[in-house]
N, CA, C and O atoms as a MOPAC input file, in Angstrom:
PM7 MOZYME 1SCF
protein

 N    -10.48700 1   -48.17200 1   -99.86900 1
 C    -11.82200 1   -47.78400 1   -99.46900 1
 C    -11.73400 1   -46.46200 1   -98.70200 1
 O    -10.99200 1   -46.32200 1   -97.73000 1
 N    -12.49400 1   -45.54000 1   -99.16600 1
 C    -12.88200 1   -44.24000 1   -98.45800 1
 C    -14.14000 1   -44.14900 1   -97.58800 1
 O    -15.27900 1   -44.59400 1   -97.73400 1
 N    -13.53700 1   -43.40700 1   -96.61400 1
 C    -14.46400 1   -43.08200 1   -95.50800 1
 C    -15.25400 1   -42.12800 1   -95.87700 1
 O    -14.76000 1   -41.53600 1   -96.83700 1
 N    -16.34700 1   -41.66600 1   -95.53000 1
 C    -16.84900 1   -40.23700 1   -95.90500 1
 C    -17.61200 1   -39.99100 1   -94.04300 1
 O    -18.11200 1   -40.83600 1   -93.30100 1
 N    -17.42800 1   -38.74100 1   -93.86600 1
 C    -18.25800 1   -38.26300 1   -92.63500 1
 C    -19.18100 1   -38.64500 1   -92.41200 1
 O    -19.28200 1   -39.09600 1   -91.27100 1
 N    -20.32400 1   -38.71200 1   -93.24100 1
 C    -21.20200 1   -39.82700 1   -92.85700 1
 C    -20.60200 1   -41.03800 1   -91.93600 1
 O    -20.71500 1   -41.27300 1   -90.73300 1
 N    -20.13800 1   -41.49100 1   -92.65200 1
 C    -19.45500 1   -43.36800 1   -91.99900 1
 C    -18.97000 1   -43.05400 1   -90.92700 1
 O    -19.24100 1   -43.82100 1   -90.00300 1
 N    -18.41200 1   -42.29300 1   -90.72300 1
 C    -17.47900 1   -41.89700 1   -89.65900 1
 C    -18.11700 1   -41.22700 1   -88.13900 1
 O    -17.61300 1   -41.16500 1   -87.01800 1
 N    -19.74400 1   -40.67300 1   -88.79700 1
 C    -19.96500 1   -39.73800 1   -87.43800 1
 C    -21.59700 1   -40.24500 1   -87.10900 1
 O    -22.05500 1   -40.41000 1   -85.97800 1
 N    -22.35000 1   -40.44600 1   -88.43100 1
 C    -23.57500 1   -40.44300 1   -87.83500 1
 C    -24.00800 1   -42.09000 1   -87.38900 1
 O    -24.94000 1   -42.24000 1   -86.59900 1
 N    -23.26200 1   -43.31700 1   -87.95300 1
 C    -23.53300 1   -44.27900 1   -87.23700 1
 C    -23.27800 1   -44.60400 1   -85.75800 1
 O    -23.59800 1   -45.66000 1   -85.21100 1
 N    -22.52600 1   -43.33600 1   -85.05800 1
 C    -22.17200 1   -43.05900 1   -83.48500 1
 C    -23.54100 1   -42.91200 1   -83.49700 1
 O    -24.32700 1   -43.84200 1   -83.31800 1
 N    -23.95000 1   -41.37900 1   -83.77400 1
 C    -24.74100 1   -40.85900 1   -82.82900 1
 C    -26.39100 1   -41.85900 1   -83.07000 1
 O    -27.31700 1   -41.73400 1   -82.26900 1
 N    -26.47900 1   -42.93200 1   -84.47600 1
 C    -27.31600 1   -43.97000 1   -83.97400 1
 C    -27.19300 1   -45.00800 1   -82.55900 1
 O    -27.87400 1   -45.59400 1   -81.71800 1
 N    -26.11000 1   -44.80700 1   -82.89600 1
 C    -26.28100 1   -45.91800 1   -82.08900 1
 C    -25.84700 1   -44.97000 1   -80.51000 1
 O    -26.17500 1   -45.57000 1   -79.48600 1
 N    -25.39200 1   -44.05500 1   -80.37200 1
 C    -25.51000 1   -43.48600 1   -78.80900 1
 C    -27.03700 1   -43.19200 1   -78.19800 1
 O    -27.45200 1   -43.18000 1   -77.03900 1
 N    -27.84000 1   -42.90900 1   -79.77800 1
 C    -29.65800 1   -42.64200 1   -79.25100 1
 C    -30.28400 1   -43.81000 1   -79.20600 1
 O    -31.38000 1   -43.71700 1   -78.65300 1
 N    -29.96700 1   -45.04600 1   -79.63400 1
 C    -30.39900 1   -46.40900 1   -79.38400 1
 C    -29.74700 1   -46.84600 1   -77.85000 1
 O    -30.46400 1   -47.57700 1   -77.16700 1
 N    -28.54800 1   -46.47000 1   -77.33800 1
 C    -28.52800 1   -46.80900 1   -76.29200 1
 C    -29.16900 1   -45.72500 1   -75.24100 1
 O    -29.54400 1   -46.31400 1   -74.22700 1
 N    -29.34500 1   -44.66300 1   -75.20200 1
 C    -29.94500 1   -43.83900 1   -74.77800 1
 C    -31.71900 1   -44.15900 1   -74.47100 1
 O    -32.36300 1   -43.84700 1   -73.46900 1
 N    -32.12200 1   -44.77200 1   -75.52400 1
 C    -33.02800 1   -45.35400 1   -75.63100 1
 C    -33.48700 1   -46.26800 1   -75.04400 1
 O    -34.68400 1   -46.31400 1   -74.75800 1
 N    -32.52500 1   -47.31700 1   -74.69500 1
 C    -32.68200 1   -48.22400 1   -73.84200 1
 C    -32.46600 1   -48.13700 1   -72.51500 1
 O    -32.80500 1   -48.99300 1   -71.69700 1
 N    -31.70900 1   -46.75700 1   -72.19500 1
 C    -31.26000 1   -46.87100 1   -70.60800 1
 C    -32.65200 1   -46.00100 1   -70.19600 1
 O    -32.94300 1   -45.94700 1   -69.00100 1
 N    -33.48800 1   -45.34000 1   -71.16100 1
 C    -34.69700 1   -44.32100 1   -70.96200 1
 C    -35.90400 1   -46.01800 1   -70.61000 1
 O    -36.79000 1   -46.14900 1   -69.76600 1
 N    -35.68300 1   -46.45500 1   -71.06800 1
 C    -36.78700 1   -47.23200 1   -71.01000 1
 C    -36.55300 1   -48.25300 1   -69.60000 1
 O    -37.42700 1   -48.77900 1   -68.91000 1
 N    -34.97300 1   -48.32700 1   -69.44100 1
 C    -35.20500 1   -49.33200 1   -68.55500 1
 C    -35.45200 1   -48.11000 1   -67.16400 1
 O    -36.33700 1   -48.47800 1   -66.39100 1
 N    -35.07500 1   -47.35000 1   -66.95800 1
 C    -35.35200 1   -46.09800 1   -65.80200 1
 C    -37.33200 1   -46.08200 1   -65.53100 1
 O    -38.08800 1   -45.88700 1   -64.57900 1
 N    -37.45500 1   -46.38400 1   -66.88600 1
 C    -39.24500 1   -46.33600 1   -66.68900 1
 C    -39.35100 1   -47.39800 1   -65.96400 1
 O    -40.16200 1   -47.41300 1   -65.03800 1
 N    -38.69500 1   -48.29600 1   -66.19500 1
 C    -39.63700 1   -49.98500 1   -65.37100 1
 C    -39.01700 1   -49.77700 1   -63.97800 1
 O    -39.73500 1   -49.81500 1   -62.97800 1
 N    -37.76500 1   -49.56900 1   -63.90600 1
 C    -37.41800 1   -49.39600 1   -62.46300 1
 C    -38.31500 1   -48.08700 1   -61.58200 1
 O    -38.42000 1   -48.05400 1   -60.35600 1
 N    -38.76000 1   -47.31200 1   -62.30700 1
 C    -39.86600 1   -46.68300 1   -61.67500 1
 C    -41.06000 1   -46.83000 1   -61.36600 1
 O    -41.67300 1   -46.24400 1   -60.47400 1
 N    -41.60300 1   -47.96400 1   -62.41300 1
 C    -42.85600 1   -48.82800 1   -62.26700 1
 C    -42.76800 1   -49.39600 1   -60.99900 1
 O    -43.67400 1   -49.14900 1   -60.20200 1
 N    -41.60100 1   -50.29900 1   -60.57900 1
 C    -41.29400 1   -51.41300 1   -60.49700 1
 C    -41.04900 1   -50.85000 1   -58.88500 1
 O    -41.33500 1   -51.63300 1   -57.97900 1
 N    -40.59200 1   -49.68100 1   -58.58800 1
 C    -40.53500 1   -49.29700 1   -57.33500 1
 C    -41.29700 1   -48.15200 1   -56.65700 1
 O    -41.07800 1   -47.61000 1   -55.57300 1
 N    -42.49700 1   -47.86500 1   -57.81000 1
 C    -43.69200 1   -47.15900 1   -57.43300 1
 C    -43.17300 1   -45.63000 1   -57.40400 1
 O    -43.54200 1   -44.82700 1   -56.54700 1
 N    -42.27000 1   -45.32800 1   -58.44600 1
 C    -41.68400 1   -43.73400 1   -58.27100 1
 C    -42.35600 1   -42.97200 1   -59.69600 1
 O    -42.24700 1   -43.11400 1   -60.91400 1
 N    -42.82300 1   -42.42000 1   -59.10500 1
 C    -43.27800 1   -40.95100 1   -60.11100 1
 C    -41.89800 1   -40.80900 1   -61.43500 1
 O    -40.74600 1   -40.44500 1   -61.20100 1
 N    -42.42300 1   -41.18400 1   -62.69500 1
 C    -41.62800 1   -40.76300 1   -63.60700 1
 C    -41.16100 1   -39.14400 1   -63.45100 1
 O    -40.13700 1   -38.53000 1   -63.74900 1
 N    -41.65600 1   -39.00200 1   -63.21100 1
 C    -41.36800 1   -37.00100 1   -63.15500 1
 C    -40.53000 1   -36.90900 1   -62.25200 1
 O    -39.56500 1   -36.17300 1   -62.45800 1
 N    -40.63100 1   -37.57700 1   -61.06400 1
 C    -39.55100 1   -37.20200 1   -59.94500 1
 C    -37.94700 1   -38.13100 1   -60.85400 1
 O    -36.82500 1   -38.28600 1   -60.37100 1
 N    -38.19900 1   -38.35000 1   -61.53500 1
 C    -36.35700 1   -38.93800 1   -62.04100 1
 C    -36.45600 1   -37.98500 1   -63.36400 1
 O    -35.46400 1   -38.25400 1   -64.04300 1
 N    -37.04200 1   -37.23500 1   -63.85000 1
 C    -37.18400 1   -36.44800 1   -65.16800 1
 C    -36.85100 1   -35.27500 1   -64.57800 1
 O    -36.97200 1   -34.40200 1   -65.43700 1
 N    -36.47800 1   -34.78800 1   -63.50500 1
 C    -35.94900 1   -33.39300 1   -62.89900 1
 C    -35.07400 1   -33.92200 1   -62.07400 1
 O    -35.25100 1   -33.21500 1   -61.08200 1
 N    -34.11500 1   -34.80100 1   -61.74600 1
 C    -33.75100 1   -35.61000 1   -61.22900 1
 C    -32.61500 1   -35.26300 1   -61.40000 1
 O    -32.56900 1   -35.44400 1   -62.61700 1
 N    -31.12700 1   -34.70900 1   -60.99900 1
 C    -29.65500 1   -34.58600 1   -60.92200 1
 C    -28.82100 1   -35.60100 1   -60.77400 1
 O    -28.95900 1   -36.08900 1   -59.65200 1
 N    -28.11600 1   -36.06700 1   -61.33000 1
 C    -26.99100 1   -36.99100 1   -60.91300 1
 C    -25.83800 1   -35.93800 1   -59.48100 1
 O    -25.38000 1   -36.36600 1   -58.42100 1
 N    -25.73700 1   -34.66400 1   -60.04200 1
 C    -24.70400 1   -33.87400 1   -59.12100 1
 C    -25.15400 1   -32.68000 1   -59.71900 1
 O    -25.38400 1   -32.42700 1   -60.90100 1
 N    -25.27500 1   -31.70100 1   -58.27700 1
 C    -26.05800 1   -30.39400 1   -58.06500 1
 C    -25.94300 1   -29.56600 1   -59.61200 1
 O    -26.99000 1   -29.29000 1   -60.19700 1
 N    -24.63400 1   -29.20700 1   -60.20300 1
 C    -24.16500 1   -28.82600 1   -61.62600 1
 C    -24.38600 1   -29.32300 1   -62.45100 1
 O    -23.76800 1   -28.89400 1   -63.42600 1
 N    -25.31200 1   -30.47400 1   -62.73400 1
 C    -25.67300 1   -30.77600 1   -63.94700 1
 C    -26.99100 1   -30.82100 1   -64.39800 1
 O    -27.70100 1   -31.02600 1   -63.41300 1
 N    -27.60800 1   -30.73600 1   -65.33100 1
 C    -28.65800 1   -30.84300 1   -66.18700 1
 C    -29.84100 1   -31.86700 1   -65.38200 1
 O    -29.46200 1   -32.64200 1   -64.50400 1
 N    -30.77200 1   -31.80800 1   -65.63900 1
 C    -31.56900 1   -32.52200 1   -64.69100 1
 C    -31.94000 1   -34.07200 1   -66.10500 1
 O    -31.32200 1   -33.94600 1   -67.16200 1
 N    -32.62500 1   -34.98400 1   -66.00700 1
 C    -32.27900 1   -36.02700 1   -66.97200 1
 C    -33.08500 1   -35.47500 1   -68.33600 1
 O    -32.73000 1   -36.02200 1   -69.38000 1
 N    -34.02000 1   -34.56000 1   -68.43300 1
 C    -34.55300 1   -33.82300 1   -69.80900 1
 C    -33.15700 1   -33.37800 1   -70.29100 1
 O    -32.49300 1   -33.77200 1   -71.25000 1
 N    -32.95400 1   -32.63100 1   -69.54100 1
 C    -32.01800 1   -31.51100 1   -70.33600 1
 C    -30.99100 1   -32.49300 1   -70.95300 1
 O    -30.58200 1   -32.42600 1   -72.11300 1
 N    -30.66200 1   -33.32400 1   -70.11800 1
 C    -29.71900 1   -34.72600 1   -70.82300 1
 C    -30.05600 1   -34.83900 1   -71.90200 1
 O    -29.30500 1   -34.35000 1   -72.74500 1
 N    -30.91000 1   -35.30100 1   -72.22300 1
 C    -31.55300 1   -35.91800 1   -73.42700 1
 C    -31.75100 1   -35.22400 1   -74.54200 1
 O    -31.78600 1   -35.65400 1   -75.69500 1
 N    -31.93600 1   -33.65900 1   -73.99100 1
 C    -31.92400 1   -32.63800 1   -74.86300 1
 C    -30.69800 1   -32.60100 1   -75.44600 1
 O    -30.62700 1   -32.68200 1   -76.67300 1
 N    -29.58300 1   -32.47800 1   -74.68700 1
 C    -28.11500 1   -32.29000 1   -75.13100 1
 C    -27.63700 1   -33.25300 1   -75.99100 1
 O    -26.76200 1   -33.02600 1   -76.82700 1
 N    -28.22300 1   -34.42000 1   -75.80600 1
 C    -27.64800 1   -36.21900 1   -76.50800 1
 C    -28.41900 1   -35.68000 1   -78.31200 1
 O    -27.92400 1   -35.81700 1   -79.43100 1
 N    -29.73600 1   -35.08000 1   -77.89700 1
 C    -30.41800 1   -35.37000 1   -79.27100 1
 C    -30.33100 1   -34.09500 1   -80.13000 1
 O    -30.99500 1   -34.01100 1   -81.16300 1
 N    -29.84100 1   -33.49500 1   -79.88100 1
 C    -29.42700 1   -31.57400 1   -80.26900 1
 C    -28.16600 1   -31.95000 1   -80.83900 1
 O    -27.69500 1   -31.66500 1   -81.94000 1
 N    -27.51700 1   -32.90700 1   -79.53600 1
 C    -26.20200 1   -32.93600 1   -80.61000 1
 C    -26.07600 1   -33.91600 1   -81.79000 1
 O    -25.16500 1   -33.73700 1   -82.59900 1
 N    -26.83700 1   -34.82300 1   -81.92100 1
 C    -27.36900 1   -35.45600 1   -82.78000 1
 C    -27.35700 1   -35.11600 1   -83.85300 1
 O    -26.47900 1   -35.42100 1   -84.66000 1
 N    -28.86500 1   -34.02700 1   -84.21100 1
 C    -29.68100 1   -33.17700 1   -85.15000 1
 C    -28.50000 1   -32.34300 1   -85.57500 1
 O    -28.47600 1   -32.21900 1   -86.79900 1
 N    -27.68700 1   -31.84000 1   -85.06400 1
 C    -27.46900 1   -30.71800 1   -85.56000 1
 C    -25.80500 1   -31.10200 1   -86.04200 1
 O    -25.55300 1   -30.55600 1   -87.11700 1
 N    -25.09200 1   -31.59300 1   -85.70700 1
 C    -23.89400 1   -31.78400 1   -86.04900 1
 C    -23.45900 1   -32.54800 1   -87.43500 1
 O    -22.36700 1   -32.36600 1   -87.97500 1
 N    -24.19200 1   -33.18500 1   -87.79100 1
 C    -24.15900 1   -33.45300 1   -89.78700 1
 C    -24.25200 1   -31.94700 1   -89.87400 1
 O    -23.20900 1   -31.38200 1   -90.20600 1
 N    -25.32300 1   -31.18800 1   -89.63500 1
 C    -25.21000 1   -29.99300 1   -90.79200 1
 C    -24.01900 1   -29.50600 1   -90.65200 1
 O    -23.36400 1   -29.15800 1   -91.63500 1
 N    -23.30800 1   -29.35800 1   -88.71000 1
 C    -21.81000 1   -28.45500 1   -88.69400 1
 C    -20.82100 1   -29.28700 1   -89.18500 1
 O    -19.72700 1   -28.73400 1   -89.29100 1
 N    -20.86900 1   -30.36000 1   -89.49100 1
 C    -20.38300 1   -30.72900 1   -90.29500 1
 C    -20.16100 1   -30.92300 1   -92.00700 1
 O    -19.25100 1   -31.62000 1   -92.45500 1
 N    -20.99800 1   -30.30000 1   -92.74800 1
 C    -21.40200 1   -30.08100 1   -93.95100 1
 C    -21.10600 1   -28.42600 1   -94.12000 1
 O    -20.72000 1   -27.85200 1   -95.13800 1
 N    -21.38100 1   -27.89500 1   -92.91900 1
 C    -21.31200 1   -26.52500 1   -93.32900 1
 C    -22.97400 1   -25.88000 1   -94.19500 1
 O    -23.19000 1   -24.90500 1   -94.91500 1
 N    -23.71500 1   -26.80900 1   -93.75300 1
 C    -25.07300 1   -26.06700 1   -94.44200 1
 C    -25.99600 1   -25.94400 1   -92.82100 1
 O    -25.50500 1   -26.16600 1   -91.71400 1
 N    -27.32300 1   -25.55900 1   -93.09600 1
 C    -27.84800 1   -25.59600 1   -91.80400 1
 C    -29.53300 1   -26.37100 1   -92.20400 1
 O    -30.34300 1   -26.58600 1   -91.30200 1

């Protein structure tokens, strides 16, 4: 049985945006749940040098989208 790149790369990045997905949703209820402004955790830093939690998400789903094609070599 042969692998093909497909098999190999994009059932990760399902399933890294399904968990991504779920840690986005549970951050909403714990914000419900403790009366915090979604926005104040959506600009929100883990440590001063990093991405605020958009830009996270940006980076998770960019790398997503775009890495079959660098991987194919088409765009």
């Amino acid at each position: 049985m042969t692998l093909s790149l497909y098999d190999l790369s994009l059932p990760v990045f399902d399933q890294a945006l399904a968990n991504l997905d779920h840690v986005l949703k549970k951050g909403e209820a714990h914000a419900k749940a403790h009366d915090i402004a979604p926005e104040a955790l959506l600009t929100a830093r883990l440590y001063p040098d990093m991405f605020t939690l958009i830009g996270q998400v940006q980076v998770a789903t960019s790398l997503a989208k775009n890495c079959p094609y660098r991987l194919t070599g088409t765009q």
